[in-house]
C-alpha positions in Angstrom: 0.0 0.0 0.0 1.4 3.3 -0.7 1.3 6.8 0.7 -1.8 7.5 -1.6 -3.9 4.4 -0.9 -3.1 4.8 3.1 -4.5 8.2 2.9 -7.4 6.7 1.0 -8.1 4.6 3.9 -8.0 6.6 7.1 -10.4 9.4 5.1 -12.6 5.4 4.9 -12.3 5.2 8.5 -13.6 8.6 9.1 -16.0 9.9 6.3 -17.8 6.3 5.6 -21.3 6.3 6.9 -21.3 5.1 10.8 -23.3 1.7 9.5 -20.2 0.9 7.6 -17.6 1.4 10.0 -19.8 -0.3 12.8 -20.2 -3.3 10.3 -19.6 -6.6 12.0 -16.2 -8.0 11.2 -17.1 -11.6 12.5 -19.6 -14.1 13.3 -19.5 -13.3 16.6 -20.1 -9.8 16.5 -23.1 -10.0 14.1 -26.2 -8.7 15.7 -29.8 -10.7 15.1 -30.1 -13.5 12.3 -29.5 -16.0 15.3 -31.6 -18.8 13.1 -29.1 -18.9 10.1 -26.4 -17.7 12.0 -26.0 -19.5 15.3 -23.6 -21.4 16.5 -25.2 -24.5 15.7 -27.1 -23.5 12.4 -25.7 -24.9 8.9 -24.1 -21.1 7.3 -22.0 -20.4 11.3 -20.5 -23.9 10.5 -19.8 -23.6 6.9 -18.2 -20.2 7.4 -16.1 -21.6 10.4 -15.0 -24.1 8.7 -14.3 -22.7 5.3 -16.6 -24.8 3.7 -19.0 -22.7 1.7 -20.9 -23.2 -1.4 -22.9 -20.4 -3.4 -25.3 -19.2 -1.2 -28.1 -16.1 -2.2 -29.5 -13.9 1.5 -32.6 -12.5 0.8 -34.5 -10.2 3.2 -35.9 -6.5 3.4 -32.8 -3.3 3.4 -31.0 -3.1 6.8 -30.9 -7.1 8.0 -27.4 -7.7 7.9 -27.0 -9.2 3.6 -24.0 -7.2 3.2 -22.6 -7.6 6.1 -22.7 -11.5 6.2 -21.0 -11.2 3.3 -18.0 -9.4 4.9 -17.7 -11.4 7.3 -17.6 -14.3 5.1 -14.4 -12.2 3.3 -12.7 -11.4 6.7 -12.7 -15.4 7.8 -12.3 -17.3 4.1 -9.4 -18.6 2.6 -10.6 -18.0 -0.9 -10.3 -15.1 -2.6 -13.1 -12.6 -2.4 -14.3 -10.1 -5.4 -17.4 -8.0 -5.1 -19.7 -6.4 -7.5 -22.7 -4.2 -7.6 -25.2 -5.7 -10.1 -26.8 -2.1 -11.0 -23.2 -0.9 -12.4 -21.6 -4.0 -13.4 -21.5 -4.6 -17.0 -20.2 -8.2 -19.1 -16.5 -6.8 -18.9 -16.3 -6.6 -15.7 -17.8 -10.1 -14.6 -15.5 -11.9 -17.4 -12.1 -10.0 -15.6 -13.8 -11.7 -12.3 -14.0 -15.1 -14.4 -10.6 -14.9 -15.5 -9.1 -13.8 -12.5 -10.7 -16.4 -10.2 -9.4 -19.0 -12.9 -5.7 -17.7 -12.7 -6.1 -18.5 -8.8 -7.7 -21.9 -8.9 -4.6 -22.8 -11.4 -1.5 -21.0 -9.6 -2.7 -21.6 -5.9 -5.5 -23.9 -6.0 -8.0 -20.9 -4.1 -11.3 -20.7 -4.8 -12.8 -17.3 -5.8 -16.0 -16.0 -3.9 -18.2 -13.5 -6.2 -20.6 -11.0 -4.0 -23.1 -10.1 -6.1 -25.3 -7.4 -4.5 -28.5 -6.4 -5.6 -28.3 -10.0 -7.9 -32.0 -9.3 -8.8 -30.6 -6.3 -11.0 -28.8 -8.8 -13.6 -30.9 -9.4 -16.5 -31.3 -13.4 -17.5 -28.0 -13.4 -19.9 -25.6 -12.3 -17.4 -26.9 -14.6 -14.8 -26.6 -17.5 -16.9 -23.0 -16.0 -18.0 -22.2 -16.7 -14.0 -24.0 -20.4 -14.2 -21.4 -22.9 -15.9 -18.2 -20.9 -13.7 -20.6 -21.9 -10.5 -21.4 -25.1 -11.7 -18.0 -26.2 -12.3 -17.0 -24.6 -9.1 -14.8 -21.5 -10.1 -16.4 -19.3 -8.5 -18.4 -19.5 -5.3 -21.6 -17.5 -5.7 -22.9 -15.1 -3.1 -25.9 -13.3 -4.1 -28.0 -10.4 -2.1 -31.4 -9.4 -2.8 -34.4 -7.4 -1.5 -36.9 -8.7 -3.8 -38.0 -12.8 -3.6 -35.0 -14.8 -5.6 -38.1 -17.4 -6.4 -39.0 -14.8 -8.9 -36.6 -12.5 -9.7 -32.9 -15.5 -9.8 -33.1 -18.3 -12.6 -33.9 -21.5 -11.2 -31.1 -22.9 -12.9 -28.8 -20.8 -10.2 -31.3 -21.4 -7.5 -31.2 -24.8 -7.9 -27.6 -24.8 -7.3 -27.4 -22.0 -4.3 -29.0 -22.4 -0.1 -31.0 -19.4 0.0 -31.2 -18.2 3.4 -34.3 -15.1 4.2 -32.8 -12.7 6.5 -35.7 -11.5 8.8 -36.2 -7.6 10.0 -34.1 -7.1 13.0 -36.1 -7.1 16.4 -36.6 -3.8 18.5 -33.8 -5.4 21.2 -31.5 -5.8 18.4 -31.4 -2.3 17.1 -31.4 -1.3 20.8 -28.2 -3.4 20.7 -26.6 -2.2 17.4 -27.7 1.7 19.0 -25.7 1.1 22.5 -23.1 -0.2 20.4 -22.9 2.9 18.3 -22.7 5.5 21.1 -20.2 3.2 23.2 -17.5 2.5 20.2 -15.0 5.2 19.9 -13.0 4.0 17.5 -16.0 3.0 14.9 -18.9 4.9 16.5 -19.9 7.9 18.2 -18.3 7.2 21.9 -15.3 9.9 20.8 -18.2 12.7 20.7 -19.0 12.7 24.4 -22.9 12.0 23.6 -25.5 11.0 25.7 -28.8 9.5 24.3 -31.6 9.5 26.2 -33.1 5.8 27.2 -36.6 6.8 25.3 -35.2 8.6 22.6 -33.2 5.1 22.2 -36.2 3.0 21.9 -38.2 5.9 19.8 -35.1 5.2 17.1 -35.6 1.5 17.7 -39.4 0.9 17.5 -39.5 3.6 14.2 -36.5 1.9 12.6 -38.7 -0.8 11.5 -36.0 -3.6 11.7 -33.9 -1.9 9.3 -30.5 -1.5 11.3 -29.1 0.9 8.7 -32.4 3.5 9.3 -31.4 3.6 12.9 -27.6 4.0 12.7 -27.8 6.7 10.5 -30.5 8.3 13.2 -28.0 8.4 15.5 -25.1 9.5 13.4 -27.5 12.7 12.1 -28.2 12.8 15.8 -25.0 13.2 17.3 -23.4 15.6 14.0 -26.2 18.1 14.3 -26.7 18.4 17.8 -24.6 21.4 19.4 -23.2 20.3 23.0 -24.5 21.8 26.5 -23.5 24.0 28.9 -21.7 21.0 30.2 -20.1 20.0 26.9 -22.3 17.0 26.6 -24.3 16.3 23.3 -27.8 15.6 24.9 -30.0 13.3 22.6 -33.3 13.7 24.0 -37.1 12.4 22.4 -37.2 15.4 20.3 -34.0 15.7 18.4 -34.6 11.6 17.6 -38.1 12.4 16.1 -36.4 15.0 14.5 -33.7 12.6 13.3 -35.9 9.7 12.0 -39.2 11.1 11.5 -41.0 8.5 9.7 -40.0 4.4 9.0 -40.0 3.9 5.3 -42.6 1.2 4.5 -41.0 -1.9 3.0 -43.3 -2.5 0.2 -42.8 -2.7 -3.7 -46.2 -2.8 -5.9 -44.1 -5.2 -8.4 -42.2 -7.1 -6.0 -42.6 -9.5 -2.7 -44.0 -7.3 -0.7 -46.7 -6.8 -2.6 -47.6 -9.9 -3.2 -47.3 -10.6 0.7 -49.9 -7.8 1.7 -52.9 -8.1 -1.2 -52.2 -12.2 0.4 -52.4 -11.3 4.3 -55.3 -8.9 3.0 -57.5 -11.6 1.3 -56.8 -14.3 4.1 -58.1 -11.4 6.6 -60.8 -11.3 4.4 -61.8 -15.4 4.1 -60.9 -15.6 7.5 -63.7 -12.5 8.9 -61.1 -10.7 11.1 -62.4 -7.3 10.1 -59.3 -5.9 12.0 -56.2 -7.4 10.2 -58.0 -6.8 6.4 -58.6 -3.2 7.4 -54.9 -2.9 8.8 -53.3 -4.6 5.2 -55.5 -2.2 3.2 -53.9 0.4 5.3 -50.6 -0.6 4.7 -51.6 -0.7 1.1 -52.9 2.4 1.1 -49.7 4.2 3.0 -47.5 2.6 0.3 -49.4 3.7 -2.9 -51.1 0.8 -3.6 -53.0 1.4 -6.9 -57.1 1.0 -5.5 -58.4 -0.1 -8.5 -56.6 -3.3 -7.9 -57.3 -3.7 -4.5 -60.9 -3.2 -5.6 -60.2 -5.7 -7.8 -59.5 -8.2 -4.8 -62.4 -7.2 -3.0 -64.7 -8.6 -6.0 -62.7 -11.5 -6.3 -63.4 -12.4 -2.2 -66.9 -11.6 -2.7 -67.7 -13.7 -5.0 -64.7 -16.9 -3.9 -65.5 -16.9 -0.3 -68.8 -15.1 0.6 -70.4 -16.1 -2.9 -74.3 -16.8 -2.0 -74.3 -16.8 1.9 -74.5 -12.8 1.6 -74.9 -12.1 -2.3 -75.0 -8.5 -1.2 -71.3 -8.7 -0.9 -70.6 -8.9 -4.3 -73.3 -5.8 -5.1 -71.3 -3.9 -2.1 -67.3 -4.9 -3.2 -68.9 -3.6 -7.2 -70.6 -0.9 -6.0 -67.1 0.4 -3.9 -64.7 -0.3 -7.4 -67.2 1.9 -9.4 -67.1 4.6 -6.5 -63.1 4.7 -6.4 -62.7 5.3 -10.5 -65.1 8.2 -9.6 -64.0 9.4 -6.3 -59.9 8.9 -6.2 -57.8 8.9 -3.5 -57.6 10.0 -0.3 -61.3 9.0 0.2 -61.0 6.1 -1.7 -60.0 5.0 1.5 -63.2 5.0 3.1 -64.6 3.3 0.2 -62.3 0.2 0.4 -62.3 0.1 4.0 -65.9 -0.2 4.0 -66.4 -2.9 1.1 -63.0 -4.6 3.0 -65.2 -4.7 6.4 -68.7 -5.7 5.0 -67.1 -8.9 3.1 -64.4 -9.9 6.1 -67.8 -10.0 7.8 -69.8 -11.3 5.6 -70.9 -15.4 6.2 -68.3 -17.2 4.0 -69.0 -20.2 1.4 -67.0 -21.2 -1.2 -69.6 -23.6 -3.0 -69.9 -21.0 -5.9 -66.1 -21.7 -6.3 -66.1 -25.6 -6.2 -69.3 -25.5 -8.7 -67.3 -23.5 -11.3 -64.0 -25.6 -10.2 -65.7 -28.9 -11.0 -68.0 -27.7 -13.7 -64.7 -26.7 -15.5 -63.2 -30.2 -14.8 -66.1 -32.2 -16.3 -66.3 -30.2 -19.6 -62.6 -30.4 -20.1 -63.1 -34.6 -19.4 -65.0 -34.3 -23.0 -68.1 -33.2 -24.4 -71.8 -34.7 -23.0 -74.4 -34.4 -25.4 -76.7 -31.5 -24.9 -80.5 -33.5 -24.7 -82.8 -32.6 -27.7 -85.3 -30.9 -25.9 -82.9 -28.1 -24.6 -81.4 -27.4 -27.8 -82.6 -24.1 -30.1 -86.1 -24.9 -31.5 -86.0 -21.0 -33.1 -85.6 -21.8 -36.9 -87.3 -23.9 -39.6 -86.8 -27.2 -39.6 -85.9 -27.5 -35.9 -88.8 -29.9 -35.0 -87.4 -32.4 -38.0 -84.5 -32.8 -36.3 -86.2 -33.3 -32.6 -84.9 -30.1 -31.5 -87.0 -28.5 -28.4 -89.4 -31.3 -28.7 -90.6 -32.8 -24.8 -89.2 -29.4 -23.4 -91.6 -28.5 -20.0 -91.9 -24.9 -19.7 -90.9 -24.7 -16.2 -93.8 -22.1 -15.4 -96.0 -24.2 -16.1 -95.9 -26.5 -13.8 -96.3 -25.6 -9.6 -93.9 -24.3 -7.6 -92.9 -23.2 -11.4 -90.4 -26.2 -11.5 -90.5 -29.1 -13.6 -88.0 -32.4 -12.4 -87.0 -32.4 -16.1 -83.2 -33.4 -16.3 -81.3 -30.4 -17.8 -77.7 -31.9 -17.2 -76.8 -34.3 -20.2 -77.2 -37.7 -19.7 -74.0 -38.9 -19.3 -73.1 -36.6 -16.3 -76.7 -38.3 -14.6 -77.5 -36.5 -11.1 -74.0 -34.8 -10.6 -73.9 -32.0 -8.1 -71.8 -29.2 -8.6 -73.4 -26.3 -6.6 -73.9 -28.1 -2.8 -75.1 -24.9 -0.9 -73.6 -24.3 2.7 -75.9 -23.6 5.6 -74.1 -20.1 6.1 -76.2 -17.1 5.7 -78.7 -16.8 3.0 -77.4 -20.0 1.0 -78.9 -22.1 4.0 -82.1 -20.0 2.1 -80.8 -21.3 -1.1 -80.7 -25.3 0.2 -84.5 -25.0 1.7 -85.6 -23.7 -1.7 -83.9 -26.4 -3.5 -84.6 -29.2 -1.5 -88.6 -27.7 -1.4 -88.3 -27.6 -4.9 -87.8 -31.3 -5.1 -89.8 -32.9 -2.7 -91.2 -36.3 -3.8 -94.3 -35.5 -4.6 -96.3 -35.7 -8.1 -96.5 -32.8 -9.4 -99.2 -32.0 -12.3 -98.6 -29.7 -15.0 -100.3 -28.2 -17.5 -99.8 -29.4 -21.2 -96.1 -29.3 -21.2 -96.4 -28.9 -25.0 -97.9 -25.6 -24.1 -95.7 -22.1 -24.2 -92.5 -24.4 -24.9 -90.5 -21.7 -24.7 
């Protein structure tokens, strides 16, 4: 290292953000992640032992993806090489191919690749990286935000552990903040600071498990806060809620998140808990979620999982996506919130759901022959070919019901449609089972007002 590059590194020391010089240099000083990360979990013995294969962490901004992989370069034989898959381009990954190749040949190392932000490369440079990971020239370690189940090829999932890194816990980032203010020579301990215990746990709670959020609270916290009379920087409540005014909500309308919340929202739905659909369409809401599609999902519920035991549901879940093309945000929220609450407390049945399912499933089996009788009688020549002919006019007939078969004969007495005895489709059975009663019942000339 010369003069230059010395001076390079002392301005690191000193200028890099305070979540970068308090990252965790080992295992042991890694904060949270204790289910991957323990001393008896699979990744603490595989780094120990220097026995890694390619491995993707996937979890929300703030969990510990980077650092991990740090760690993994501080205690690793093999060589390490790191890239940022936003700026990377093909020329860069093949000088990280040949170089790890050079090593494998001259000192029998293996090369570890840190890939962060993986999600960012496009199919063709991830399956550049496949056959060099396959044949073991490179150890893979990717990072990602988004769900590597949709956004890595399975052909490099297949041959990775993926391990989810969770949102740190409120004692955790209480941890990581004591750590902060104590350390002099990575944190904050050389600025004779004091934080307040509540402002502490005000940084902790509103950091949303994201250890980077609350790090660089108390780094803005300390720098901007002019000392006492006493020459003590005093972090109190105020300057923190100054400092982190608002968590960031972790939610992407194209990526996991989303797909995790319109979920939770929908099961809060099927499963009438008024409370937890109202809070997902909130967090929804807070994000930008776009309402017509959450309108959408509202219809869809309805009609799956209330279907006929409250058919007003479906008129009330319409009624509310008509009202928020015509209304628009912010009161769009009371529109959803109040289709959200009528269907999570709706009765439920999904029998409309199973009829269609199983309709679906016997006219895909093959085609049944429509009987004679039902078919079109409108146009010359119909009657020649038996069409409409023996059809009972329904009306006709009391109760206005005729036992005529209308499923085709080769399906006989199949029941799609089994009502529940939930709300008003317990209404629905009674009819139908009053409907067919054995008893004669005489008609008038069925041959009369055919159709």
């Amino acid at each position: 290292m010369d003069l230059f590059e010395y001076a390079g590194a002392q301005s690191l020391k000193t200028d890099a953000p305070l979540a970068t010089r308090l990252r965790p240099r080992t295992l042991d000083e890694v904060v949270g992640q204790q289910d991957i990360i323990g001393k008896d979990k699979l990744l603490y013995r595989a780094i120990s032992a220097d026995r890694l294969r390619s491995i993707i962490f996937y979890g929300p901004p703030g969990t510990g993806k980077t650092t991990l992989a740090k760690v993994i370069a501080n205690t690793t034989s093999a060589a390490f090489r790191q890239i940022n898959a936003t700026s990377a381009g093909k020329k860069e990954m093949e000088e990280v191919v040949s170089d790890a190749k050079s090593i494998r040949g001259m000192y029998g190392k293996k090369t570890i690749l840190f890939v962060d932000e993986i999600h960012r490369f496009n199919k063709a440079q991830q399956d550049y990286l496949l056959p060099f990971v396959e044949e073991g020239v490179i150890i893979l370690i990717g990072a990602t935000t988004e769900n590597p189940y949709f956004e890595v090829n399975g052909a490099l999932l297949s041959r990775s552990v993926i391990f989810e890194l969770k949102p740190l816990s409120r004692e955790d980032i209480l941890t990581l903040i004591h750590r902060a203010m104590e350390d002099e020579e990575r944190g904050m301990g050389a600025f004779n600071a004091r934080l307040d215990e509540d402002a502490a746990e005000f940084m902790a709670e509103m950091a949303d498990g994201d250890a980077r959020t609350a790090l660089n609270a108390v780094e803005l916290a300390v720098l901007t806060t002019q000392p006492g009379d006493d020459g003590v920087i005093h972090i109190t409540l105020d300057v923190a809620s100054e400092c982190i005014r608002r968590r960031v909500m972790r939610y992407d309308r194209v990526g996991d998140n989303h797909y995790d919340t319109i979920s939770a929202f929908i099961k809060s739905m099927r499963g009438s808990d008024p409370d937890a659909a109202v809070y997902y369409l909130a967090r929804m809401l807070e994000a930008g979620e776009d309402v017509r599609f959450i309108a959408r999902r509202i219809m869809i519920c309805a009609s799956e999982d209330v279907g006929n035991a409250d058919p007003q549901a479906l008129v009330v879940a319409v009624s509310a996506a008509q009202a928020v093309e015509r209304v628009g945000m912010p009161e769009s929220n009371l529109i959803l919130s109040q289709a959200a609450i009528y269907v999570a407390c709706a009765p439920k049945s999904n029998a409309v759901t199973l009829a269609i399912e199983e309709a679906s499933a016997s006219a895909r089996a093959g085609s049944a022959t429509i009987p004679p009788y039902l078919q079109d009688a409108h146009y010359g020549g119909a009657a020649k070919l038996g069409r409409g002919i023996g059809y009972e006019y329904a009306h006709n007939f009391p109760k206005h019901f005729s036992k005529q078969r209308y499923l085709p004969e080769e399906l006989g007495d199949t029941k799609f449609y089994r009502p529940t005895e939930n709300g008003y489709e317990k209404k629905i059975g009674e009819h139908l089972r009053w409907l067919r009663e054995d008893e004669e019942l005489p008609g008038k000339d069925p041959d009369e007002d055919p159709e």
